[in-house]
N, C-alpha and C positions, 0 to 999 in steps of 0.2 A: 746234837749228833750230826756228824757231818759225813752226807752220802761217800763223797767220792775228791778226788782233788785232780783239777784240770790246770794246764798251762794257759797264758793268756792266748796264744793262738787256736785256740780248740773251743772259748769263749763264741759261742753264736747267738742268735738276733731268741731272748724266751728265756736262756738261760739263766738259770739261779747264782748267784755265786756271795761269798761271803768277801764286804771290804770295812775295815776297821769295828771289824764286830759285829754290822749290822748286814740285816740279807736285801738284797738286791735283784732286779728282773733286769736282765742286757736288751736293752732297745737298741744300739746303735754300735758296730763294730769297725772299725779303718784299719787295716794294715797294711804298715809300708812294709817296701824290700829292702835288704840288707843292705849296707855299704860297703867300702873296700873291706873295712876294717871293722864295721860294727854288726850293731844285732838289729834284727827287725823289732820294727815299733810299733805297738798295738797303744790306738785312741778310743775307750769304752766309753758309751753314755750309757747310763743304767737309773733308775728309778727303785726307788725303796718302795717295797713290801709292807711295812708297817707302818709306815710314814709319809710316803709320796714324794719323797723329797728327789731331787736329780740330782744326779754326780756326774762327772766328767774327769778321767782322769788318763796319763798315758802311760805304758809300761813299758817296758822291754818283754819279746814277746818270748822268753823264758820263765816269765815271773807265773809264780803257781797262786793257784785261786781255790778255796775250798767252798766243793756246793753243799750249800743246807740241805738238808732233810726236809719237803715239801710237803703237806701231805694233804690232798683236798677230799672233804668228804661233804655228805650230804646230811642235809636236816631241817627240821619241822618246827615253825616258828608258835612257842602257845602262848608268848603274853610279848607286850611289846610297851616301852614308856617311853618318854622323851630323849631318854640316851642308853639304855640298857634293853636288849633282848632276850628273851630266855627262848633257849633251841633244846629241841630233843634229838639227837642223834639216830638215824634211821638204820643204823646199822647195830649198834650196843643199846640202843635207847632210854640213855644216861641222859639227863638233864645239865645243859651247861648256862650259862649268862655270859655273855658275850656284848660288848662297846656297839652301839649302831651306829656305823658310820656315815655322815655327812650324804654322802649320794645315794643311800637308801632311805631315807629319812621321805617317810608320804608313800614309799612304794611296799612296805612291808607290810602285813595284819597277820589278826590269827589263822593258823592253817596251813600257809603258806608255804613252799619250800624255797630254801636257799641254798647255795653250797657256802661252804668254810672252810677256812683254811688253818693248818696246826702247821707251822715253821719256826721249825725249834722250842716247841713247846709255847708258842704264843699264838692263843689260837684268833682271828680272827672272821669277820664275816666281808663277805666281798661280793657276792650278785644275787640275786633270786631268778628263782630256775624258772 
C-alpha cells in the first residue's frame, strides 16, 4: 500500500520512498540548479529497509517516487532461537515470529521489548526498546 507520492525534489534526509520495488530510507540528498535549458538534478543515496543494501542513483528532479506504507509498532519478546523470534504485539497481542537479525543477536531474551517494523506487509524487527 503506498502512503503518498512525492517528486524527487520533496525527497529529504528519513524519507521512505519506493525504487525498483524495494523500500528504501534517504540518507543523502544533492540538488543541483537548473541550466539554460534543463531540469534540475537530484543525486539520492538511500539504504534498504529490508536489506541494508545502498543505492546511489540521479534523477531529474521531476521524477515521482512512491512512499511505502511504514508502520512501526511495539512488542514483547517470549521465546528466542538462533534465527527466529517470537513477539507478541502489545497493542492486538497476536503472536508473530519474526527473522532476528544479525545486530540483535546476544542483545535480545525473554521479556524484552523491541519495536518492529510492518513495510508493506513485511514485517521486520529492528532495535530493542
Amino acid at each position: 500500500m503506498v502512503l503518498k507520492i512525492i517528486s524527487a525534489t520533496e525527497a529529504k534526509v528519513g524519507t521512505s520512498v519506493i525504487l525498483d520495488g524495494q523500500s528504501y530510507i534517504v540518507k543523502k540528498v544533492d540538488i543541483s540548479k537548473t541550466g539554460k535549458h534543463g531540469h534540475a538534478k537530484c543525486r539520492i543515496e538511500a539504504v534498504g529497509i529490508l536489506n541494508g543494501n545502498k543505492k546511489v542513483f540521479v534523477v531529474p528532479g521531476h521524477e515521482r517516487f512512491e512512499v511505502p506504507y511504514v508502520e512501526k509498532k511495539k512488542g514483547q519478546v517470549l521465546s528466542v532461537t538462533d534465527s527466529k523470534i517470537s513477539v507478541m504485539d502489545l497493542e492486538s497481542f497476536e503472536t508473530i515470529d519474526l527473522d532476528l537479525p544479525e545486530e540483535l543477536k546476544g542483545q535480545l531474551e525473554e521479556n524484552a521489548n523491541l519495536e518492529y517494523w510492518d513495510v508493506e506487509g513485511v514485517l521486520i524487527a529492528k532495535k530493542k526498546l
